[in-house]
C-alpha positions as CSV (number, residue, x, y, z in Angstrom):
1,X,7.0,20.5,-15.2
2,X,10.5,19.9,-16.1
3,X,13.3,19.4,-13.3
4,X,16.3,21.6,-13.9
5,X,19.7,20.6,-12.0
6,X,20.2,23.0,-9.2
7,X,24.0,22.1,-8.7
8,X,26.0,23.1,-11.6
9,X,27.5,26.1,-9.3
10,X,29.4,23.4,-7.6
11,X,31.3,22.4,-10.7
12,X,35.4,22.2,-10.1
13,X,36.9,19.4,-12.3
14,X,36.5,19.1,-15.9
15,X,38.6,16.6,-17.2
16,X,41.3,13.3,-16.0
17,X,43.6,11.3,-17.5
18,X,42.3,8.3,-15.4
19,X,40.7,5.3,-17.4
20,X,39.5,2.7,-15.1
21,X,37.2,2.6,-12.1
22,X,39.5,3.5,-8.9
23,X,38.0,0.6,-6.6
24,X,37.2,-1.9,-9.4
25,X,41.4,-1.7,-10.0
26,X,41.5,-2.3,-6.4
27,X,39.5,-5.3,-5.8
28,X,40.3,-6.9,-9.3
29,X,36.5,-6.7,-10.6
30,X,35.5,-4.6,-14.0
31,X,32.9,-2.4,-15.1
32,X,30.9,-1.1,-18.0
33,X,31.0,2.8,-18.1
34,X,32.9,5.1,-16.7
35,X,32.2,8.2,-14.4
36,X,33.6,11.2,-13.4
37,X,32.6,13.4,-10.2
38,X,32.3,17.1,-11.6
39,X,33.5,18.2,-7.7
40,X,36.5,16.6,-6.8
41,X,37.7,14.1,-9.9
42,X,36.8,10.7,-8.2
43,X,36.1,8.0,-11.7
44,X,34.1,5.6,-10.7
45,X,31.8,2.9,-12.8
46,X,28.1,3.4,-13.7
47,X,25.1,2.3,-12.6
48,X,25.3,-0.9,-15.1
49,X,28.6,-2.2,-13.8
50,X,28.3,-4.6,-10.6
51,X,29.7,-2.6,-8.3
52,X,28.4,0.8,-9.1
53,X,30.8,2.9,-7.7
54,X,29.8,6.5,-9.0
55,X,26.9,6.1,-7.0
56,X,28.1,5.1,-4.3
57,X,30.5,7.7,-4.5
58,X,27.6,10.1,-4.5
59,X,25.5,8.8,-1.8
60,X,29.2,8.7,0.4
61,X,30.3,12.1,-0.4
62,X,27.0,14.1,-1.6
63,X,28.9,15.3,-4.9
64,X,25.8,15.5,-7.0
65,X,27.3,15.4,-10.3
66,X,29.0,13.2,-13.3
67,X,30.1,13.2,-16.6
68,X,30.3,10.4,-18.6
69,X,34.0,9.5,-19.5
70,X,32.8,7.3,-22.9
71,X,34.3,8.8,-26.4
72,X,31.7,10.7,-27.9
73,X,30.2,11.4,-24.6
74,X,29.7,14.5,-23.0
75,X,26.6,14.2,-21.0
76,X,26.2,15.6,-17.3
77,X,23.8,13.7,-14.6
78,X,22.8,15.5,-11.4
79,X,22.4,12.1,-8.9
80,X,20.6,15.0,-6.3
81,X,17.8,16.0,-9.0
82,X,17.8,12.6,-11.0
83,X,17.5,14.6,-14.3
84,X,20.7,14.9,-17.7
85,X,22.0,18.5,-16.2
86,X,23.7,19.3,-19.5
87,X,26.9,18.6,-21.7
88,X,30.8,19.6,-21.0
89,X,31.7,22.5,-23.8
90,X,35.4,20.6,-25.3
């Protein structure tokens, strides 16, 4: 049986103009990816950058989901139900 994300009802921030990790520019380290928190805006880096700060993000805050900030990309992940929740209509 397939999962299905549970959370897009909390959905609140679409788009940023930020490029860059927030606390990879802080501590002078870089990433891979970039992620964006679909509740409150936070860009952090993915899960293949050292620091992983999305995720961390999620497991500090509970804001389940991201979009991936990569040209071309549009992709949503649900961290809560570990499952591609959909893609952002531009």
């Amino acid at each position: 049986m397939a999962v299905e994300c549970t959370h897009l009802d909390q959905v609140q921030v679409l788009q940023t103009d930020k490029d860059y990790c927030e606390e990879c520019v802080k501590t002078g380290d870089s990433w891979v990816h970039l992620r964006m928190c679909l509740i409150c805006g936070h860009v952090g880096c993915c899960d293949s950058s050292p620091n992983r700060h999305a995720s961390k993000h999620y497991h500090a805050s509970s804001h389940p989901l991201v979009r991936s900030l990569e040209p071309g990309e549009s992709w949503v992940w649900c961290y809560a139900d570990d499952v591609v929740a959909g893609e952002i209509e531009e």
